[in-house]
C-alpha angles and dihedrals in degrees: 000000000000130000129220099240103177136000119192123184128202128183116254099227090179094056115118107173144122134251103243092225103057110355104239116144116279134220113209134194132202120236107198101191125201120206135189108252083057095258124130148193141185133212128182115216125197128199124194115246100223117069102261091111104242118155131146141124105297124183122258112280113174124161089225131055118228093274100042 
């Protein structure tokens, strides 16, 4: 079984979603997780910027692609 080691997050300042419940523009950070047996993931999380509460793992949505 593997542990979790280190998680760094970093914001995701080329996201351009919606949040799913009211469709008010998101903001989204990256979670980059270590874990022991050297491995890693990553997982971007958006949250809605209006209070209705809204936050989950979204897919990547960026206005640009890598080379604009």
């Amino acid at each position: 079984m593997s542990i979790r080691t280190r998680t760094t997050v970093t914001e995701l300042l080329n996201y351009f979603g919606r949040c799913p419940r009211c469709g008010y523009p998101a903001s989204a950070r990256v979670a980059q997780h270590q874990y022991s047996d050297g491995t890693s993931e990553r997982e971007i999380i958006a949250t809605c910027g209006l209070p209705c509460g809204w936050s989950g793992p979204v897919p990547m949505r960026s206005m640009t692609g890598l080379h604009a």
